[in-house]
C-alpha positions as CSV (number, residue, x, y, z in Angstrom):
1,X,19.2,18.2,-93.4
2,X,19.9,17.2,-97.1
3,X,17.9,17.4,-99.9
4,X,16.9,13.9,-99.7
5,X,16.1,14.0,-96.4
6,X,13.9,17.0,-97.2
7,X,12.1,14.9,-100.0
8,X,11.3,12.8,-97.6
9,X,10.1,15.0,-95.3
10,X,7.8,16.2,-98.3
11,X,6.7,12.8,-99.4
12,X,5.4,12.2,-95.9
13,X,3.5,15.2,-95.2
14,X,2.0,14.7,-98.6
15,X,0.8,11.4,-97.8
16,X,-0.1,12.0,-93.9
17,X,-1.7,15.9,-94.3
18,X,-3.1,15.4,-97.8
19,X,-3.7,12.1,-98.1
20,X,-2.0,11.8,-101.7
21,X,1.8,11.3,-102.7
22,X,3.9,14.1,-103.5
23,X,5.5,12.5,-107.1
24,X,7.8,15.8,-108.0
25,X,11.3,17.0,-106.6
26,X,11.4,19.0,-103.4
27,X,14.8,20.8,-102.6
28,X,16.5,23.5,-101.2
29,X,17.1,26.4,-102.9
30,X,19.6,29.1,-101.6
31,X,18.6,31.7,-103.9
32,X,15.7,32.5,-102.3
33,X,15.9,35.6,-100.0
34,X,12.7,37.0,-98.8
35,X,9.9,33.9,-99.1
36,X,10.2,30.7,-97.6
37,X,9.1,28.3,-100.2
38,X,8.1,28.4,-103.7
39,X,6.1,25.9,-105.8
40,X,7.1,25.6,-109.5
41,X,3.8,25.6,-112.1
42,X,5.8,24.1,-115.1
43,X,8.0,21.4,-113.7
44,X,5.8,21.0,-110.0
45,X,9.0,21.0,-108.2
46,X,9.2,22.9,-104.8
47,X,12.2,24.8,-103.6
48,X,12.7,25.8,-99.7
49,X,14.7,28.6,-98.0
50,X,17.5,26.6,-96.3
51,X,17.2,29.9,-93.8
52,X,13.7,28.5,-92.7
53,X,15.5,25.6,-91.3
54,X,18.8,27.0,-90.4
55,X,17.3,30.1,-88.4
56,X,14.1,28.8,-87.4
57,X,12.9,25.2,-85.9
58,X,11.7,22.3,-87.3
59,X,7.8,23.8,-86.9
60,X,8.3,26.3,-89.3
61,X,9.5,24.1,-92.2
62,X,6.8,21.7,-91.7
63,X,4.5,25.2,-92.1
64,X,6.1,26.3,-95.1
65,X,6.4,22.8,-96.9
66,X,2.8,22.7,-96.1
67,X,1.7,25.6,-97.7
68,X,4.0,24.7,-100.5
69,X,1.8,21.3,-100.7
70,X,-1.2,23.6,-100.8
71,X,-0.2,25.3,-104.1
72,X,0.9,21.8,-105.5
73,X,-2.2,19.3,-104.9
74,X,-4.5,22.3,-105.8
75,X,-2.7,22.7,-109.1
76,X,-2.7,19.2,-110.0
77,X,-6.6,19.1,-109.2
78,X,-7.4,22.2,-111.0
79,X,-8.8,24.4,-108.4
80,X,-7.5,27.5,-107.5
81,X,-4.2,27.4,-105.8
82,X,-3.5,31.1,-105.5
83,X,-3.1,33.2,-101.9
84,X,-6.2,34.5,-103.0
85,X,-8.7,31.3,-103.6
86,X,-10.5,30.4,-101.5
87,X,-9.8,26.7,-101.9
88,X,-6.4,27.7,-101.2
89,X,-7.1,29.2,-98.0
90,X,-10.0,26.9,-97.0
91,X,-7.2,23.9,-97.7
92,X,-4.3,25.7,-96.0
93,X,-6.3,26.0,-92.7
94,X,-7.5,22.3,-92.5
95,X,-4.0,21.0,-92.9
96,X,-2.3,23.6,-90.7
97,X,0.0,25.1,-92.8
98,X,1.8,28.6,-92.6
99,X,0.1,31.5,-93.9
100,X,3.0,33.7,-93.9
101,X,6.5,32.4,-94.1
102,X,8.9,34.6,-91.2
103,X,11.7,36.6,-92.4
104,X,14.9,35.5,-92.3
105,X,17.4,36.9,-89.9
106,X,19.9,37.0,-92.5
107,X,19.9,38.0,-96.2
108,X,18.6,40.9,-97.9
109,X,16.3,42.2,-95.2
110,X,18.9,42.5,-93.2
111,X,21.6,44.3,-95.2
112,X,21.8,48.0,-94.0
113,X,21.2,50.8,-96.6
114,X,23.9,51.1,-98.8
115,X,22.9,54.9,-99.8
116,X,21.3,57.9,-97.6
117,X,19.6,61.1,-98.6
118,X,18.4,63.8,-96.5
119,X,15.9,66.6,-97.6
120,X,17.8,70.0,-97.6
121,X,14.8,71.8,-95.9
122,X,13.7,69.7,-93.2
123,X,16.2,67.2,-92.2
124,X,14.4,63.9,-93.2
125,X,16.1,61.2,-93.8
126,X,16.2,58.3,-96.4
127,X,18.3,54.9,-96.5
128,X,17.7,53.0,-99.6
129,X,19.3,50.1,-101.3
130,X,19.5,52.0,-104.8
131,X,20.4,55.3,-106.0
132,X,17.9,57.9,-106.5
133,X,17.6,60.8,-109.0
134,X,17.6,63.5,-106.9
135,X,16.7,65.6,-109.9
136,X,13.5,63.7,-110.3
137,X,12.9,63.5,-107.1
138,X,12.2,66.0,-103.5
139,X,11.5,65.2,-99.7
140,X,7.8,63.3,-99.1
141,X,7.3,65.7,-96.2
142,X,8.4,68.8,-97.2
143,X,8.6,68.9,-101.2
144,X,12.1,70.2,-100.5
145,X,15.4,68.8,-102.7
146,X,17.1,65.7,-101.3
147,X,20.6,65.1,-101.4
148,X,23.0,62.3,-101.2
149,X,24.8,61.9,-97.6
């Protein structure tokens, strides 16, 4: 799918789900790692996860570009268009949308832990994506000192 097919793929659920036209730019955007979609408040723009397409079927798009929808024709109206309105939610049901994007198989959840430390007392173990301090910092369980594996 290209962009412009996913514009219009926007511009008809806009006009089917919400009943009003979706006048902005909807594309994919492949820096986006760990959410689905995001809506723009400045420019009104959405970006998609190319992985909810490419790893996932044509079901959960619609879901995310949905929800995406959501934030935009709630902004535009000036009700509340956060996760945490409850237009947002109240809208979000009625049209069906997704109220949680999946992970992606791929991409930074997925990456293994690039460092390891294990507490000196009791054995625990800890795989992180960034270096610790192990000066600063001991063992959760134990209170004992940690070190780099």
């Amino acid at each position: 799918m290209t962009n412009t097919e996913l514009q219009h793929l926007v511009e008809q659920l806009s006009l089917t789900a919400f009943k009003r036209p979706f006048k902005h730019q909807a594309t994919f955007n492949a820096r986006l790692r760990t959410t689905g979609g995001r809506y723009q408040l400045e420019s009104h723009n959405i970006d998609i996860n190319p992985k909810m397409l490419t790893d996932f079927d044509e079901a959960i798009l619609i879901g995310v570009i949905k929800h995406e929808l959501c934030h935009y024709h709630l902004h535009l109206a000036g009700r509340g268009y956060r996760h945490r309105d409850r237009a947002f939610k109240q809208l979000l049901a009625h049209v069906g949308g997704s109220r949680y994007a999946p992970t992606p198989k791929t991409g930074a959840a997925a990456r293994p832990a690039k460092y390891v430390y294990q507490c000196q007392d009791c054995g625990q173990t800890y795989p992180r994506k960034r270096r610790l301090d192990t000066k600063r910092y001991t063992c959760g369980r134990c209170h004992g000192p940690i070190k780099l594996m």
